[in-house]
N, C-alpha and C positions, 0 to 999 in steps of 0.2 A: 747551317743546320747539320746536325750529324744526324744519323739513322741508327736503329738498331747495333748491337755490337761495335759500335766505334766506326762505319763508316760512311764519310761524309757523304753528303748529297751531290748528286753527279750534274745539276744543272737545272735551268728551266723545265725540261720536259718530266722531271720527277717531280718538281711543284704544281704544276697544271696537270699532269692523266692520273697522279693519285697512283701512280703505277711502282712498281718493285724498283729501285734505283739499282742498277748496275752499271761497275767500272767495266770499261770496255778499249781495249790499247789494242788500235791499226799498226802493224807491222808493217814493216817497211816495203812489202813486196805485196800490200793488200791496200796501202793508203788512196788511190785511184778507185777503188772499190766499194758501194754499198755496207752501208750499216745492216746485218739482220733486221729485217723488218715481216710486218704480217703483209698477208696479200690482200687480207679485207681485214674490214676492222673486229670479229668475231673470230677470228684466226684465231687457235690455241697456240701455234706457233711462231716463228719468225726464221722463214728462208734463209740457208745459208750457201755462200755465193765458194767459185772454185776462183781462188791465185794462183792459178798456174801459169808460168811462165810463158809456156807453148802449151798447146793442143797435146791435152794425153789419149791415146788410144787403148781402150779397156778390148781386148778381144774376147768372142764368146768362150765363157770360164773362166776369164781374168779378172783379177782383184789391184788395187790401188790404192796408197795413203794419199788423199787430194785435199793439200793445207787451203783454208780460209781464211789467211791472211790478218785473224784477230786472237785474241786472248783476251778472257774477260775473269772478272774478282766475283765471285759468287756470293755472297752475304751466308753466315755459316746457320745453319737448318735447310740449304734449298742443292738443290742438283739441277743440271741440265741434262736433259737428254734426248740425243742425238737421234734422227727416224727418217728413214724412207720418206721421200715426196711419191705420191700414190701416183701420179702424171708420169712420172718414169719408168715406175715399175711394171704398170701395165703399157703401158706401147712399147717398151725397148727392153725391160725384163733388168731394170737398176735395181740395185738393192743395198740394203748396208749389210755387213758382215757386225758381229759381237751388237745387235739390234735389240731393244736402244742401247745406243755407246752413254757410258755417263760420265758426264764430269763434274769430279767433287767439286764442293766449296773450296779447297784448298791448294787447286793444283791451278798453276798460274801460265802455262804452256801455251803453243800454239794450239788452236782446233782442230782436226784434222777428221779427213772422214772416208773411212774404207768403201770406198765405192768395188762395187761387184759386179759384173754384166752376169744374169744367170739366162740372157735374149740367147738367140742364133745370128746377131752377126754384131759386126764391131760399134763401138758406140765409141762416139769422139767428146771428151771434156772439154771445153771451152772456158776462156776467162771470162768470171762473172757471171757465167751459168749457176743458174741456182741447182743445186746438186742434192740438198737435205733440210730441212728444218730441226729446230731445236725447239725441247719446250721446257719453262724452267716450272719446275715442282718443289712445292718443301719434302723436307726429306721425317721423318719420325725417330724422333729419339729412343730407342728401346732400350727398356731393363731385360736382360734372360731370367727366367723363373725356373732352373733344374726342380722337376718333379719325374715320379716312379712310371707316372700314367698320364696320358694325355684321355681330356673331358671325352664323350664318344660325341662322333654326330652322325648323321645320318649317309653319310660318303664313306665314313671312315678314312681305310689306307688306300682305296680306289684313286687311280691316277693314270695317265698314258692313254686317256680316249676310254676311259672307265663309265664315262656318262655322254658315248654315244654320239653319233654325227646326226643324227636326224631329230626335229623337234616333237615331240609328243603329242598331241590335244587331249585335253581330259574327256572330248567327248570319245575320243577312239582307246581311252583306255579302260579294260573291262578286267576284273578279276576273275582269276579261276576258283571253281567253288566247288 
């Protein structure tokens, strides 16, 4: 059976979960390693795991490309993108840098994923360590419409914390009269 845009069906598990089929190619220094998978079945996500050879040490401020050992074929309207696991970030201060990282339909590459320690002390990578989840999205096809004026709306050109860190209640909001 072929799918959408010309490509085939990647196996059993895209005929039983009704799920998005994606090609997905284990590199040679990831084959030992877990498939992206969710951690529960409600996951928006699917973790993804560190190939690294040896134990990389992120020191506090330091940054690192840490490969996951796959590349996968995107079906063209969807993107992945790449996100912080919230478990790292708050106990050790992990983070992604260019968050979400995205990767097109079209780019066929290894994974890789900018790990950043923004903690106070060193944080060790391990092989197989889940490091990031990935979540795939379609992507929207846009027409540009050049026009003189944009519609108004009620924000306007307000942006950069324009609408404020604290939540309103309508009961505590009184007009001046």
């Amino acid at each position: 059976m072929t799918l959408p845009h010309g490509i085939p069906e990647s196996g059993p598990e895209s005929e039983t979960s009704g799920g998005l089929a994606i090609h997905i190619q284990r590199l040679e220094h990831g084959r030992d390693l877990a498939l992206p998978k969710r951690a529960t079945p409600l996951s928006a996500g699917v973790d993804l795991v560190a190939a690294v050879g040896a134990p990389v040490t992120l020191p506090p401020g330091g940054r690192d490309l840490i490969p996951t050992g796959i590349a996968i074929a995107l079906p063209p309207g969807y993107e992945a993108q790449v996100r912080p696991r919230s478990g790292l970030a708050l106990k050790h201060g992990i983070t992604l840098l260019n968050s979400p990282g995205t990767i097109d339909a079209d780019y066929r590459g290894e994974i890789g994923v900018i790990l950043a320690n923004l903690g106070d002390r060193e944080f060790i990578v391990e092989r197989g360590m889940r490091i990031a989840q990935m979540v795939i999205a379609p992507v929207a096809e846009v027409v540009w419409r050049p026009v003189e004026a944009l519609p108004e709306s009620d924000r306007g050109d307000g942006g950069f914390g324009s609408t404020g860190t604290h939540t309103t209640h309508a009961t505590n909001v009184r007009e001046k009269g």
